[in-house]
C-alpha positions as CSV (number, residue, x, y, z in Angstrom):
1,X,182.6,42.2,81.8
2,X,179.4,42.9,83.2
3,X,177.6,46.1,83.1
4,X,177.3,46.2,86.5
5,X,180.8,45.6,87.3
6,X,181.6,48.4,84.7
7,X,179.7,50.6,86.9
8,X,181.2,50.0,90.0
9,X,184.5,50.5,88.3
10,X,184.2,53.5,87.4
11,X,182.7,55.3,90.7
12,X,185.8,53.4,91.9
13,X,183.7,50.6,94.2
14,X,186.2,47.7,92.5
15,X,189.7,47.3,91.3
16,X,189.7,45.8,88.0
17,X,193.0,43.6,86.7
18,X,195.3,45.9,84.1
19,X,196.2,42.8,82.0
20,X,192.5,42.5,80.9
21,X,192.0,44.2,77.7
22,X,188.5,43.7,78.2
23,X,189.1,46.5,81.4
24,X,190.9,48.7,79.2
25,X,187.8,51.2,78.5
26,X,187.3,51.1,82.4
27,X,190.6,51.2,83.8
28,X,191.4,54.5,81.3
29,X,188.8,56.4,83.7
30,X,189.7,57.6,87.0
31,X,188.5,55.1,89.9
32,X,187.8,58.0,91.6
33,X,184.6,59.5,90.1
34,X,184.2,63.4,89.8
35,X,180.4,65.2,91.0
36,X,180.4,65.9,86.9
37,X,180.8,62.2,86.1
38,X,178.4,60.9,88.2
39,X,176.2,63.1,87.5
40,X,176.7,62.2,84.1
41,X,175.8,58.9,85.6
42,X,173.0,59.6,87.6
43,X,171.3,61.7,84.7
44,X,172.1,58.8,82.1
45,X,170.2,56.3,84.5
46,X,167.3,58.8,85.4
47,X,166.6,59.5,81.5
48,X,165.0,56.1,80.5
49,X,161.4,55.4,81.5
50,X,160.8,53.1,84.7
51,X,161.0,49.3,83.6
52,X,157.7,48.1,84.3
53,X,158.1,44.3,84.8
54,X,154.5,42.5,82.8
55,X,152.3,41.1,85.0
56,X,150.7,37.8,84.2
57,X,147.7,37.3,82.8
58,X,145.2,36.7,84.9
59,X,143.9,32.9,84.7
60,X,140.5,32.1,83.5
61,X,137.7,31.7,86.2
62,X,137.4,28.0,86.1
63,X,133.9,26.9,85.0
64,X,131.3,25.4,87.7
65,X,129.0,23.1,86.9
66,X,125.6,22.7,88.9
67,X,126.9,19.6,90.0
68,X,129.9,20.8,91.7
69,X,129.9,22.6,95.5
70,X,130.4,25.9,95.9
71,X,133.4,26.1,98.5
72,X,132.9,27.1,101.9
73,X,133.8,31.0,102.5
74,X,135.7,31.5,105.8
75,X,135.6,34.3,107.3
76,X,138.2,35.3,109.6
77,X,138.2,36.9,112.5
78,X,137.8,40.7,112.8
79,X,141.2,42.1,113.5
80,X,141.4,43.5,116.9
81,X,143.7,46.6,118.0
82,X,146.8,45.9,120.0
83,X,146.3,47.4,123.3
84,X,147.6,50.9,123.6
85,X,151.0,51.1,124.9
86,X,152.0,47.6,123.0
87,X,154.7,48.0,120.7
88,X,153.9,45.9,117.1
89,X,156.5,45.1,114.7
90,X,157.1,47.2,111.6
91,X,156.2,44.1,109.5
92,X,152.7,43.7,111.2
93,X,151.7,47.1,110.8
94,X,152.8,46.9,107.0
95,X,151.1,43.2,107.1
96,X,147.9,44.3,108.4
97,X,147.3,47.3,106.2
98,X,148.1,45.1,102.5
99,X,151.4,45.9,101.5
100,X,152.6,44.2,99.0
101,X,155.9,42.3,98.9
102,X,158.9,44.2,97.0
103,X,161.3,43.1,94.4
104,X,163.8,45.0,96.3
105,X,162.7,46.0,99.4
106,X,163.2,49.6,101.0
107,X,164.9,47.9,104.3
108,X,167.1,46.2,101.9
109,X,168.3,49.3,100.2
110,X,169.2,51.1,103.7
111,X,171.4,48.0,104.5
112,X,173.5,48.6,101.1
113,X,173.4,52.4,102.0
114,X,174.4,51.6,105.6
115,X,177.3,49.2,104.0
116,X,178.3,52.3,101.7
117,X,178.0,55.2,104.7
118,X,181.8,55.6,103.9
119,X,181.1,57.4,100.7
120,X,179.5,60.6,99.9
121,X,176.3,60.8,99.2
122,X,176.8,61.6,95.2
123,X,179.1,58.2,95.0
124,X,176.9,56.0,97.1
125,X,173.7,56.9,94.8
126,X,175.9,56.4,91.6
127,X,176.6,52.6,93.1
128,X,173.1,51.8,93.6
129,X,172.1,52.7,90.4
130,X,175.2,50.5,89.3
131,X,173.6,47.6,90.8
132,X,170.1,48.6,89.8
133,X,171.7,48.9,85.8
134,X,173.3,45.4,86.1
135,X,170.2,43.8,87.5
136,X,167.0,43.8,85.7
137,X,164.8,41.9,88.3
138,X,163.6,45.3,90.5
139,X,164.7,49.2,89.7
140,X,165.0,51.5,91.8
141,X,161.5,52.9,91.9
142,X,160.5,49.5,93.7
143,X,162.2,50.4,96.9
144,X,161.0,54.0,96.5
145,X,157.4,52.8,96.4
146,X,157.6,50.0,98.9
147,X,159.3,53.3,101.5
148,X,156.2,55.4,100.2
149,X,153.5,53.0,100.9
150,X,155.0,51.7,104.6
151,X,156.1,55.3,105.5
152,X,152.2,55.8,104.5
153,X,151.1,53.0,106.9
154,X,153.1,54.1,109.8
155,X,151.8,57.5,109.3
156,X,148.8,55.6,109.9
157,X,149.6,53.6,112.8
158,X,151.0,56.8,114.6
159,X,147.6,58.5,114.2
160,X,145.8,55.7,115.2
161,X,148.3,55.5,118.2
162,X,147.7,59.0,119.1
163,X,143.6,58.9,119.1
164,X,143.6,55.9,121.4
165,X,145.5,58.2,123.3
166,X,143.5,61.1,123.2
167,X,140.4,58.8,123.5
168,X,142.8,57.0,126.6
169,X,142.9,60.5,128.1
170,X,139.5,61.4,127.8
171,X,137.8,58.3,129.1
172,X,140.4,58.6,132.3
173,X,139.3,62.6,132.4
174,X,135.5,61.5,132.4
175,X,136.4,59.2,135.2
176,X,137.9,61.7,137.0
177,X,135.2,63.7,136.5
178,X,132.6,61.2,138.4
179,X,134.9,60.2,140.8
180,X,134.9,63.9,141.5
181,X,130.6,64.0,141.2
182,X,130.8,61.6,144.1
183,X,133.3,62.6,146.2
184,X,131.1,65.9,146.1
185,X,127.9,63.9,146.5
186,X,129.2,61.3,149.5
187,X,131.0,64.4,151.4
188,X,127.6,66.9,151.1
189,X,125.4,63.7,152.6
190,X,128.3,62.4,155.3
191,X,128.2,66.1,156.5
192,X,124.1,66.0,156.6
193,X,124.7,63.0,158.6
194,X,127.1,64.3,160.7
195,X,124.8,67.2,160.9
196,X,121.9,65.8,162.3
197,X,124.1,63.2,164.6
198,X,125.7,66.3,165.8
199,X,121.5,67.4,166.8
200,X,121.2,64.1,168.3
201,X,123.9,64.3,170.0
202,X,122.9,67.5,171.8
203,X,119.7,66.9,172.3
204,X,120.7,63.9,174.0
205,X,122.9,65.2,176.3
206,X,120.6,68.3,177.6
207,X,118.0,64.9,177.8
208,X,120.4,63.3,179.7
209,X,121.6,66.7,181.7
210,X,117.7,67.5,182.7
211,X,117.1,63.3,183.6
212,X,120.2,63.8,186.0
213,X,119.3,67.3,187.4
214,X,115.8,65.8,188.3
215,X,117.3,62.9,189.7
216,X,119.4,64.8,191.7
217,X,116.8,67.3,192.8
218,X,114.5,64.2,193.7
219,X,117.0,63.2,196.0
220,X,117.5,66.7,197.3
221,X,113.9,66.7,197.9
222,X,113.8,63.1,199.7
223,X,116.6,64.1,201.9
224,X,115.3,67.1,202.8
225,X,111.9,65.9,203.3
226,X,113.5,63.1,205.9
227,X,115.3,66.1,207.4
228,X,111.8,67.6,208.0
229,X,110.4,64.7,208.8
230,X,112.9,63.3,211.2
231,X,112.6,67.0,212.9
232,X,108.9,66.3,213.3
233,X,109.6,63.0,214.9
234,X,112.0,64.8,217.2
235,X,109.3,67.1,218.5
236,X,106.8,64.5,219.1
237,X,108.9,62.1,220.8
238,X,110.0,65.0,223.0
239,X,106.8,65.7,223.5
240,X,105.6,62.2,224.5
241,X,108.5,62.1,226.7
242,X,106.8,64.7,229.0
243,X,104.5,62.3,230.2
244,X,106.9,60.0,231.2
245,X,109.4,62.2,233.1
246,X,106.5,63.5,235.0
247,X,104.8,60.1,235.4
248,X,107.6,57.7,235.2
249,X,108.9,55.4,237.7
250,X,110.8,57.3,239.7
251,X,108.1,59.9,240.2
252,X,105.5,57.6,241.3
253,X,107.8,55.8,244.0
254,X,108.5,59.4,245.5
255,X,104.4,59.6,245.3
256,X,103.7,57.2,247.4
257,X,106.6,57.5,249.8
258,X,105.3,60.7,250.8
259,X,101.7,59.1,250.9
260,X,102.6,57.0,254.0
């Protein structure tokens, strides 16, 4: 039986078969796990050092000759910020900062955990550690450092969320700002305008009111002088009429009438 099975036996994850004498040593353990057993069980897993899994040695630089080319470096394109208010996915924001690719990934472990919510939280960690004991290709640090590092870059990515913001907020507010400057500005010079219209405008209506009153009193004038005049006329032809109702026609008939 594997170790791992062993494990989940005895925190009572798996039913093992009676007739197996090989389940003997398991099955003589309660499948249900008392707190002091597993914390028997955590504290027998925590006591060993972390497995460190070697890393490779690193390959020899291969050797150049004068002959050969040196390759061409590319250089890729500066990264550019999502616009603010565009949601990126987790696995950008961990892709863009360098984090490396886990053995056993910290997404990975909340899916088992989320498969296990039934249990308490004493018998869900003793069954993790079950798996991590029967498995030797991650531990459990690896999803404890791979939550560090992204909890570490979305840390990040929030601040970095939050001053576009701010700077968002303070561009609009310097905007504001001039769009208040020259509301101030255009009103102050439309009400000059209106200002000196406003002279304009009365000065050209007492223009307009002293054109009409001389006009008017021109006209007075003319008609009054015609009254005169016409008075003058009167008299004269009255006067010239004198002459010709004492020496008309009629008077000079009666004349010589009394003549013969």
């Amino acid at each position: 039986m594997s170790k791992f099975m062993k494990a989940l036996a005895k925190v009572g994850l798996v039913e093992l078969d009676p007739t197996d004498r090989t389940n003997a040593d398991v099955l003589a353990i309660d499948h249900k796990a008392d707190d002091a057993e597993i914390d028997l069980l955590l504290h027998e897993k925590r006591a060993p050092e972390p497995r460190v899994a070697p890393r490779p040695a690193p390959k020899p630089a291969p050797v150049r000759t004068s002959a050969q080319a040196e390759p061409p470096v590319v250089v890729g394109e500066p990264e550019v910020a999502p616009a603010l208010g565009t949601e990126r996915a987790f696995t950008e924001i961990y892709a863009a900062v360098g984090i490396p690719t886990s053995p056993f990934p910290a997404e990975k472990l909340l899916k088992v955990l989320a498969g296990l919510a039934a249990m308490d939280v004493n018998t869900r960690k003793a069954a993790i550690l079950a798996m991590d004991a029967a498995d030797d290709a991650w531990s459990i640090e690896d999803p404890i450092i791979d939550a560090r590092r992204k909890i570490g870059a979305l840390n990040d990515e929030k601040q970095r969320v939050l001053t576009e913001a701010d700077k968002a907020r303070q561009e609009a507010d310097a905007e504001i700002q001039a769009r208040d400057v020259y509301q101030g500005d255009a009103t102050a010079e439309i009400r000059k305008q209106i200002a000196e219209l406003e002279q304009m405008l009365e000065a050209e209506i007492k223009k307009v009111a002293e054109e009409k009153a001389a006009i008017s009193h021109k006209a007075t004038s003319a008609q009054e002088a015609a009254a005169r005049e016409s008075v003058r006329i009167d008299r004269e032809i009255t006067r010239l009429k004198a002459i010709e109702n004492t020496f008309g026609p009629s008077e000079s008939k009666a004349a010589q009438n009394s003549g013969a």
